[in-house]
N, C-alpha and C positions, 0 to 999 in steps of 0.2 A: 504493500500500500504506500503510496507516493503518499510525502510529508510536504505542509506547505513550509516555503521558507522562509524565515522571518525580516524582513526588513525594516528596521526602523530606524531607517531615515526619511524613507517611504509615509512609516507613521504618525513621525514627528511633522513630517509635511503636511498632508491631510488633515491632521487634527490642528494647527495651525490655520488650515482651511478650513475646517472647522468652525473656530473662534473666531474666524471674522466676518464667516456668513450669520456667526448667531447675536454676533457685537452688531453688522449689519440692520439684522432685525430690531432688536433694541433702537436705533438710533432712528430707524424710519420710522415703527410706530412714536417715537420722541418728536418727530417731524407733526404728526398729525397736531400736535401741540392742542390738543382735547376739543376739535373741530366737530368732530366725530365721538360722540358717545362710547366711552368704550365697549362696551356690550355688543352695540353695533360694530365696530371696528373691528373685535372679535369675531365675530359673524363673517362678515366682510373677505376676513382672511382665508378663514375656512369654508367658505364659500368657493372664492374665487379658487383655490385650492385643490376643489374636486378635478380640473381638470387633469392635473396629475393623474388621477384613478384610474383613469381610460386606460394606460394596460395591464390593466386590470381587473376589469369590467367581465370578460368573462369569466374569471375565476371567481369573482364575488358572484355571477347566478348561478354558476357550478355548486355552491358550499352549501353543504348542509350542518347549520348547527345542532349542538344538544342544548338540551333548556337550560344544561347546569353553565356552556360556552355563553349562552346567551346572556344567562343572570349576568354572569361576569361582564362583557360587555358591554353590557348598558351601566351598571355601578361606574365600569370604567368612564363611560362618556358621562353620567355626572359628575364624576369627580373633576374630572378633567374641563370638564365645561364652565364649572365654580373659578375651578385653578387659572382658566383661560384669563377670565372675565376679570379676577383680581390683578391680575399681570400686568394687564394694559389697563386697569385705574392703575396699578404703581406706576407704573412708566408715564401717565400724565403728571405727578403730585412730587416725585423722588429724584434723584441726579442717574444717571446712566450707572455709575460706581455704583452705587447704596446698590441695586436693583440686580446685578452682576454678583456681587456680592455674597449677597442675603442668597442669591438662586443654589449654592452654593451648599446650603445646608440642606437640600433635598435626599441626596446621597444618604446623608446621616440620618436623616428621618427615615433612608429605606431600611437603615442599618437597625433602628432599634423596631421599626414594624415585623421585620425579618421574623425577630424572636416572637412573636404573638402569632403572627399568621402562616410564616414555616419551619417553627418552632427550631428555629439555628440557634446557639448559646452563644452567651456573651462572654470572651474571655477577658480579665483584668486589662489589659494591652488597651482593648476597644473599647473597652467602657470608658478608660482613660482619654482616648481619641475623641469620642464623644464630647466628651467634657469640657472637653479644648476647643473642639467645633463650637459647643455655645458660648461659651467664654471669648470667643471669635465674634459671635453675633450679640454680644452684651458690648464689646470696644465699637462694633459700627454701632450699636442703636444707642449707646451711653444713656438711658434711661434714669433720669433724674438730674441730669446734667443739659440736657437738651429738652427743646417741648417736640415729640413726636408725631408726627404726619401719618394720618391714616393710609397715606401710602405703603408707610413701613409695614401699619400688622397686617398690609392687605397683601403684602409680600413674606410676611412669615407664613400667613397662610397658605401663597401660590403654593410654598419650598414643602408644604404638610401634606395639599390638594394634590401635587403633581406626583408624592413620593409613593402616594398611595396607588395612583396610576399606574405606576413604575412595578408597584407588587403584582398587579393584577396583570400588567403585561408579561410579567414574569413566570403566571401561573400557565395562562393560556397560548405562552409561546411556544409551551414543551407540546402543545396539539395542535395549533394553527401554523402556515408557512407565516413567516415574518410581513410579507407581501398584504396579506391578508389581514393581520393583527392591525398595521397601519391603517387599514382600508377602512375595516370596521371603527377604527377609531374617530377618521376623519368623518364618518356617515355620521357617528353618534354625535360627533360634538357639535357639525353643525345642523343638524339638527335641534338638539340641546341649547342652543346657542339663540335661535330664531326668536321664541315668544319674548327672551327678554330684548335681544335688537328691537323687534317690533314695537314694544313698550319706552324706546326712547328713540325710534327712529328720524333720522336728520338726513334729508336729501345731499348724498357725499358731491361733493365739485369731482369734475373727467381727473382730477390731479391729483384730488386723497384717493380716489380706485386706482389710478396709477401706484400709489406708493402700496395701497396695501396687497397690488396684485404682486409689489416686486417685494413685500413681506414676504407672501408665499413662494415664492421663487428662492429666496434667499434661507426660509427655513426648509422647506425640502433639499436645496444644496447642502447645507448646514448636515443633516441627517443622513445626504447619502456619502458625505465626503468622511463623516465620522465612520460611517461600516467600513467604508474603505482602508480607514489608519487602525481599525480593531482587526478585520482580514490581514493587515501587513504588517501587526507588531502587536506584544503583546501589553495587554491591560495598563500594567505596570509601567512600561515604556511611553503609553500616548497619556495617562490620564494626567501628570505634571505640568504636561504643556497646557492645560486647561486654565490653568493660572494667567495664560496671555489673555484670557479674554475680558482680564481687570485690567489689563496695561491699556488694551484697545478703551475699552471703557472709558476711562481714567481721560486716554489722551483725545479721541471724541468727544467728551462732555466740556474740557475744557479748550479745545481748540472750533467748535460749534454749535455749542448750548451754553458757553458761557460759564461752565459749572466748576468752582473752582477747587486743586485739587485735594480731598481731605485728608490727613495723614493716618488717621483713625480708621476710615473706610480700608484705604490696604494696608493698616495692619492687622485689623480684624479678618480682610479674607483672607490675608496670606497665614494665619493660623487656622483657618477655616480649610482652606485648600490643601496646609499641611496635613488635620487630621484625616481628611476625606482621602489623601494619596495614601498615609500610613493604612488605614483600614482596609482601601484598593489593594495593598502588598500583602496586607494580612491575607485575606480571603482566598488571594491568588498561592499565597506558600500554605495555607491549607487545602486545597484541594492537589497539591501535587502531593502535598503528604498523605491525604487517601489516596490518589489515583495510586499512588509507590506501595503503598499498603494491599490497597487491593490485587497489583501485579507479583505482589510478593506472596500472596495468601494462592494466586494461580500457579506458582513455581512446583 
């Protein structure tokens, strides 16, 4: 059986491509500058969005779900639909950094769901990492020291909304093709998405559906350039470069939003991004240590 090769420089590229198609998006929905109700903006993106789906179209009337795939993917698209909606109100109210930032702790939030919903144990290491991660999002929010903008918890929430997403993709990937699992999600959300757009719907200008059509362009790049640095290197390798997409942030917000640079903002994610790389390594030298066990138990 041919072995894939690993090339990470390969990874470290892509996932740098990556980061700046998702810093990208960040800064156009920041364009909208709250023209566009976020809700609707939301909509918008995922709307405009489906046209992606088209090859894929026949494999989605091909599918036959079970009730139990289906539960799951509907929770998924509310959740997700909640997560959306918070997103883009933080990105009208917050800096580019804070929002980058904060998204940060999503990881960590899948890290302690992990234990509740597939019952993985928490070893001292990680619980430590944890720690550190909020300890991270206590330096950006300084809570007592600043007056806090409903942007912020509505981006603690996105980091809670989206991690739970993240579980359920995780449950239903091991029986849907990947193709698929996207597919279903984009139906769901926007769907999901609709009665609240319609409840503060604003007639967009040919120029904010321009920016939100090149959202979606620029998050589907973002998504397909990230499989591509996971296919070319491993976890461990691409997830550190992920740290660039504060730098982007950072020099975005203040070179075109005006937002000046906070030194609290990256030190909180650069401790944020530490925990989340350490736990990446953890989880990665845990399963080589079953897979090695398991191969040893076959000798």
């Amino acid at each position: 059986m041919a072995q894939t090769v690993s090339s990470p420089g390969k990874g470290i590229a892509w996932m740098m491509v990556t980061g700046l198609c998702f810093v990208s998006v960040t800064a156009l929905v920041k364009m909208l500058a709250g023209r566009v109700p976020a809700a609707e903006s939301a909509f918008l993106r995922y709307f405009l969005g489906l046209v992606f789906l088209i090859p894929s179209w026949r494999g989605l009337v091909a599918l036959r779900l079970t009730r139990r795939q289906i539960g799951l993917s509907a929770v998924r698209g509310v959740v997700q639909t909640l997560g959306v909606i918070c997103w883009f109100f933080a990105m009208t109210r917050i800096p580019l950094a804070e929002v980058t930032a904060m998204n940060y702790l999503t990881p960590v939030y899948v890290t302690i769901l992990a234990v509740f919903f597939l019952g993985e144990t928490l070893a001292l290491r990680r619980m430590l990492a944890i720690v550190a991660a909020l300890i991270g999002a206590l330096i950006i929010l300084r809570p007592g020291f600043r007056t806090l903008d409903p942007g912020h918890f509505a981006m603690l929430g996105t980091a809670f909304l989206f991690s739970i997403s993240y579980m359920i993709a995780k449950i239903i990937s091991a029986e849907l093709r990947p193709a698929m699992v996207v597919a279903l999600l984009s139906i769901a959300v926007t769907i999901g998405l609709f009665p609240f757009a319609a409840a503060v719907w604003v007639t967009p200008s040919l120029t904010d559906l321009g920016i939100l059509f090149a959202v979606a362009c620029f998050a589907t790049g973002g998504h397909y350039a990230m499989t591509l640095a996971f296919a070319a290197a491993p976890v461990t390798v691409t997830q550190p470069v992920t740290f660039l997409q504060l730098v982007w942030s950072v020099l975005l917000g203040a070179l075109f939003f005006a937002e000046p640079v906070d030194p609290y903002v990256v030190a909180g994610g650069l401790v944020i991004m530490g925990a989340v790389a350490f736990i990446t390594w953890r989880e990665v030298v845990l399963k080589r240590r079953i897979a090695q066990r398991a191969h040893e138990a076959h000798l």
